[in-house]
N, C-alpha and C positions, 0 to 999 in steps of 0.2 A: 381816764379812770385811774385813780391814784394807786400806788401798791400797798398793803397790807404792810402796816410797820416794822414787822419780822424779815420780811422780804426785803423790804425799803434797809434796812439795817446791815443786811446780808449782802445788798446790790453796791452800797458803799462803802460797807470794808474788800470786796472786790475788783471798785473800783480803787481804793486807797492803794493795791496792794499792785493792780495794773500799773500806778502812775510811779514806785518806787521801784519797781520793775526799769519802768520806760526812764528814768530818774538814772538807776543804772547804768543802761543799756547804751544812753547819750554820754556821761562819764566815760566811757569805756572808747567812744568814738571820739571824745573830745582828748583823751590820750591820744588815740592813733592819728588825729588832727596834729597835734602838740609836735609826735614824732618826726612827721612830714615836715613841719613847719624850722624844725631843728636842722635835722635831712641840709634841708635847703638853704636857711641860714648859714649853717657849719660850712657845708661846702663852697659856700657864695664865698665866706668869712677864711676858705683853705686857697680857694683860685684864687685871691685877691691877694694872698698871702704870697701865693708861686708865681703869680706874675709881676707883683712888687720885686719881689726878690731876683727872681730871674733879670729884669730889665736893670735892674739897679747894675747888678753884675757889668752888663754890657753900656751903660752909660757912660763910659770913659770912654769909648771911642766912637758911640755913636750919637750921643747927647739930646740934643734936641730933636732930633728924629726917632729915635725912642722913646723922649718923653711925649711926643705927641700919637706913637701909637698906643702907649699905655693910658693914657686918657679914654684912645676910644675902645679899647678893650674893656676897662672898665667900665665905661658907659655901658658897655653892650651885657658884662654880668650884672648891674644895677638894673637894666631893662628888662634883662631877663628874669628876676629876682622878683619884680617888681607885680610883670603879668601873672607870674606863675603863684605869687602870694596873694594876690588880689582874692581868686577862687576859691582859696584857704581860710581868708577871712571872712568872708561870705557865708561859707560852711559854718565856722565857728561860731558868727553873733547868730547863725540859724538855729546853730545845738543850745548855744547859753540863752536862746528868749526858750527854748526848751524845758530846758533845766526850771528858769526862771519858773514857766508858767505849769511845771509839774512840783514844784515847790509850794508855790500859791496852793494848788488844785490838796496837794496831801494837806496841809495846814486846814486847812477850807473843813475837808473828810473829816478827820481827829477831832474836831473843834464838835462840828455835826454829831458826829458817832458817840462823843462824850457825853452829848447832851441827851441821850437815851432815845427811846420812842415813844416819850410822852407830847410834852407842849412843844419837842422838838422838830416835831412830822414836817414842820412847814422847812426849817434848813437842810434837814435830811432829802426832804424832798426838791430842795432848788438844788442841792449839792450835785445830787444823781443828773439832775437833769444838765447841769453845767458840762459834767463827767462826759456825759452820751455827747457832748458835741464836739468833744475834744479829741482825737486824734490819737490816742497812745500805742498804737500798733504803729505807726508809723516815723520812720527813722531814716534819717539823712544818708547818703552815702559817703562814707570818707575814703580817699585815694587809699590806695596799698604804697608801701614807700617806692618799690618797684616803677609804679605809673608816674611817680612826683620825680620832676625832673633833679639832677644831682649834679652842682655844675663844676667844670673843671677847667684845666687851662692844657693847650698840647704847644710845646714852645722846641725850638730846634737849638742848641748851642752850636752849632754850625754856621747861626748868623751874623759871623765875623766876616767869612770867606763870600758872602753874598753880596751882590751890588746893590747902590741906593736904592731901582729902583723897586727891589722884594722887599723892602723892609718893613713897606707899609699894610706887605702878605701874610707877616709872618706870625705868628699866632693868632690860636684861635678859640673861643669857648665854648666846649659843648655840655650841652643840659643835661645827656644821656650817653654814659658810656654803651659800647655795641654788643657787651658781652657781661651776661649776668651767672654768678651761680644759684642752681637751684636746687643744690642736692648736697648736703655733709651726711653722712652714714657711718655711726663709729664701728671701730674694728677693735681686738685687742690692742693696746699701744698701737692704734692710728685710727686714720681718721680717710675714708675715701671722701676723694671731695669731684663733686660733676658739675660743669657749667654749660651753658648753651647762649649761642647767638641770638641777640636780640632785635639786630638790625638787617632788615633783608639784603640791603644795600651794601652791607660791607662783605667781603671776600676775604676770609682770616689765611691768613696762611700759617702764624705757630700764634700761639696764646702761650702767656708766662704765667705762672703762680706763684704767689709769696704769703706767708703766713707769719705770725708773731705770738707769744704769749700776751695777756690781756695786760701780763705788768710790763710789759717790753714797748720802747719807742719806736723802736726798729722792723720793720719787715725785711726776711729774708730769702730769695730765691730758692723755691723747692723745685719747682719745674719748667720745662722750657720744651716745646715740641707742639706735634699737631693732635694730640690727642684732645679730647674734651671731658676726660677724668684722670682722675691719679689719687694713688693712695701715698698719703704724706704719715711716714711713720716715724719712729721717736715721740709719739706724742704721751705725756703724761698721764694715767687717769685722774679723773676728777681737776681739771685744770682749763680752764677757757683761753681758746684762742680763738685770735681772727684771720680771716682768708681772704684775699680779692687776685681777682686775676684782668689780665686785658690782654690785645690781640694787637697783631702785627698784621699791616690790609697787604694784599696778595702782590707782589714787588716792591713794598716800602720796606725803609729802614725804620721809622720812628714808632713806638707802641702806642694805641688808644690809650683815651683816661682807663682808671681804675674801676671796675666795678664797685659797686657799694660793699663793702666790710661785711662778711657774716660771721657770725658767733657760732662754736659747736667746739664739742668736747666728747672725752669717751670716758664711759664708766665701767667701762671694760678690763678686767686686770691682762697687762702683756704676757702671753708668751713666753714660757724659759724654758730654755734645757737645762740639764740639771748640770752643777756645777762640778769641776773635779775627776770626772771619767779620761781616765788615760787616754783611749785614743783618742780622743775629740779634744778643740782648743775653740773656743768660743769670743765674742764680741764680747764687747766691756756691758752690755745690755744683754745680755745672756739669748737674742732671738737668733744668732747666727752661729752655726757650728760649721766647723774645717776638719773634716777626717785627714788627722796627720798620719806621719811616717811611724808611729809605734807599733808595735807588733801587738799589741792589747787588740782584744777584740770582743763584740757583743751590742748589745743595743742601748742606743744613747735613747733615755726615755726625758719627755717633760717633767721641769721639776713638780709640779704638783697638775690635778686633772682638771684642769681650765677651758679644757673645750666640750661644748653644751648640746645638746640636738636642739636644731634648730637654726645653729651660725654654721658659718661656711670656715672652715679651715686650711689656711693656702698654704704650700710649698712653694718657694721658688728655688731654684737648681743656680746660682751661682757661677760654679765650676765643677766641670768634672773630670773624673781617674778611671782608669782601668773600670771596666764594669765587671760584674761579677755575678750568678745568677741569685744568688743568695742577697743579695743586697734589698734593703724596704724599704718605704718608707709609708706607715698608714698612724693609725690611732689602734687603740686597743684597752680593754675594761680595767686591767690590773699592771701596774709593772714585775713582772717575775725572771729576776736572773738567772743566768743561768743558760740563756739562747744565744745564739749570735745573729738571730733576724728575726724578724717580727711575723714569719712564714710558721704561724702557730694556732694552736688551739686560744678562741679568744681576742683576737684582733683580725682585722683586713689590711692590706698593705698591696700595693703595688709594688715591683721589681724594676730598676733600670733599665732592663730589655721590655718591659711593658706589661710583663706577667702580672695579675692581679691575683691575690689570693685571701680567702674566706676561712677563716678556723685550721689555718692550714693547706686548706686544696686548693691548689691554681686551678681558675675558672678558665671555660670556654673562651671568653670574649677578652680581649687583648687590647692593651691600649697601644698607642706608639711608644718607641722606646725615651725614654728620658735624654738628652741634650743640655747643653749650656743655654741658660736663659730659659728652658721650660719651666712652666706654672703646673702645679698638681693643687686639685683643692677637693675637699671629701667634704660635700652636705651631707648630714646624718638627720634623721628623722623617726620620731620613735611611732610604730603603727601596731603596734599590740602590747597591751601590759597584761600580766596573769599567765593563763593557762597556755598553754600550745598544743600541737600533737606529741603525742608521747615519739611517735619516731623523729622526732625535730630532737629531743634531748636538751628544750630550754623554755625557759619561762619570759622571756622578754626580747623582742622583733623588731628590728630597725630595719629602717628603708634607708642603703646607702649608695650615695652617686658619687663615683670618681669619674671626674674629666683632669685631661691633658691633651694639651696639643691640639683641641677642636675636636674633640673626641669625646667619650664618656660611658661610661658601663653602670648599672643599677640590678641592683640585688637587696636580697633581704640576711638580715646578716641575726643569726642566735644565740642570745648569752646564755650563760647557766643563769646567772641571775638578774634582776635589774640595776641600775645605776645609773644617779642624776648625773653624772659629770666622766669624760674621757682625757686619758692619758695622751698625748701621741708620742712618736720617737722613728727612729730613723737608725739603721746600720749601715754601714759599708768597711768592705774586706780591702781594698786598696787607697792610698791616701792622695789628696787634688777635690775631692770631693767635698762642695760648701752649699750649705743649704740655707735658707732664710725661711723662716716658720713666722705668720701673722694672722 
């Protein structure tokens, strides 16, 4: 039974708009094809480059027994190159007879659809019907670059001291470094960066990080150890850099290839104390303050109120002096001179012996006392705007967490009034004390 020429008309500009959809949708994957495809050339085109290089190096002394393990080395990333693009292409002439045939199919529609619902019934009507056999919900799967192998070269410069018969051991190419990052998270001026093992088989014992500006040739070592995050600070706002990290297998000397490069940046503005306050002498980045020998005294506050409910604001302790009970360090609504600690109407702050205090009053619950190398960080979180009870004496209710040391205390903290953005700042009465604010 035929459709009704209204219908008929309505059925394919629905389907015109299915097939520019699905038109889209294969673009978008023949991108993320294109990627992969790069991925793999590039790095085919970078290990061909380190192992060229590297062997050339050692050719003086070892000639012809290097040139013929560089042969088969190279055979082995051309083979490997070779299988692994095969599936790529495959994909690809599957997406372009796609494209191809969602090309045809809109041209087909337009053509029909132009021609009204008069003498046109009959191409309107083969149109739909072509439309209904065709597939448009249906879409290829393209690798994540992740999955597509990334190849590299791992070569020892120690194969001078080796005998002939390792020579023919000695490098090797693998398709898949064993450790990927999967996490950049910006911070004010930094950037946390998290990785994780990808191969069940390897055994890390320290993983390295290095990072670069996006205009820099150079990567340079930020971290070295067993951890599997780290925050890399100094970083610029609004500035692209990249990250890769690799591992070290549990008794080796030589590090895995490189992870794949990710891109992240922070648009977060850093961090400052305020410039100029006698007691305090600060980093040439203004995120580090040193309570000197001056006799000046009071609260070294941020220069402007950069921290937001919502983000996490760390302390880290440096070095430290003499402790003192008056000593703080928290966040607070306003800067007002005139105190010599942040133990006030107005702000929360912890003590170096551990005392925490609210508008003022030191709370019940106690953190440990502050050390060299402890972390303080205050999540704030705003959970009532407006009104409150009148015996509260404020109109705007945060939910705030301090932890140190594995530890952590939570309270509801009352302003007089509300405010999108917090101050923080930090006093101390004896001088050795250096704080790092991020």
């Amino acid at each position: 039974m035929e459709l009704e020429p209204e219908l008929l008309l309505q059925e394919a500009r629905e389907n015109v708009e299915a097939a520019q959809s699905y038109r889209r949708e294969l673009g978008q994957r023949l991108q993320g094809l294109q990627a992969a495809r790069r991925q793999i050339k590039e790095s085919a085109s970078q290990t061909r480059d380190v192992l060229k290089q590297h062997f050339n190096d050692l050719k003086g002394t070892l000639g012809k027994l290097l040139d013929e393990r560089l042969v088969t080395l190279l055979q082995e990333v051309d083979t490997i190159e070779q299988e692994t693009i095969k599936p790529l292409d495959d994909c690809q002439k599957l997406i372009e007879h796609g494209v191809n045939t969602a090309e045809d199919l809109v041209q087909e529609g337009e053509i029909a659809i132009l021609g009204g619902v008069g003498e046109q019934n009959e191409k309107l009507w083969s149109f739909t019907k072509k439309a209904s056999h065709i597939q448009l919900d249906s879409l290829p799967e393209v690798p994540l670059l992740v999955d597509v192998p990334c190849l590299s070269a791992q070569l020892d410069d120690s194969i001078l001291n080796i005998v002939k018969d390792h020579i023919f051991k000695h490098g090797t190419v693998a398709s898949r470094p064993p450790v990927q990052i999967e996490e950049l998270i910006e911070k004010p001026g930094g950037i946390i960066v998290r990785w994780c093992k990808v191969d069940d088989d390897f055994t890390a014992q320290d993983y390295r990080l290095q990072f670069r500006k996006c205009t820099s040739n150079h990567f340079e070592d930020v971290y070295v150890g067993s951890e599997t995050e780290f925050i890399v600070l100094h970083i610029d706002p609004n500035v692209d850099y990249q990250f890769r990290v690799c591992a070290r297998g549990d008794g080796r000397q030589e590090w895995s290839p490189w992870s794949v490069p990710q891109m992240g940046h922070s648009t977060l503005v850093p961090h400052e104390w305020t410039a100029g306050f006698e007691g305090y002498s600060l980093s040439s980045r203004r995120n580090i303050a040193l309570r000197n020998d001056s006799e000046s005294s009071g609260v070294l506050y941020s220069s402007a109120p950069t921290y937001f409910c919502g983000q996490t604001l760390t302390f880290r302790v440096e070095t430290v002096g003499q402790p003192d009970r008056r000593d703080s360090i928290g966040v607070c609504a306003e800067r007002q001179n005139g105190y010599d600690s942040l133990q006030r109407d107005q702000a929360v702050c912890i003590s170096t012996n551990g005392a925490v205090f609210v508008n003022g009053k030191e709370m019940t619950n106690q953190l440990p006392a502050v050390t060299s190398g402890s972390t303080v960080t205050f999540d704030i979180e705003a959970v009532t705007l407006g009104s409150t009870n009148n015996n509260e004496g404020g109109n705007f209710k945060l939910r705030v967490t301090i932890s140190s040391n594995n530890r952590e205390v939570v309270f509801d903290w009352v302003l007089d009034q509300s405010c999108g953005s917090l101050y923080f700042g930090c006093s101390f009465f004896y001088p050795g004390w250096k704080v790092l604010v991020f």
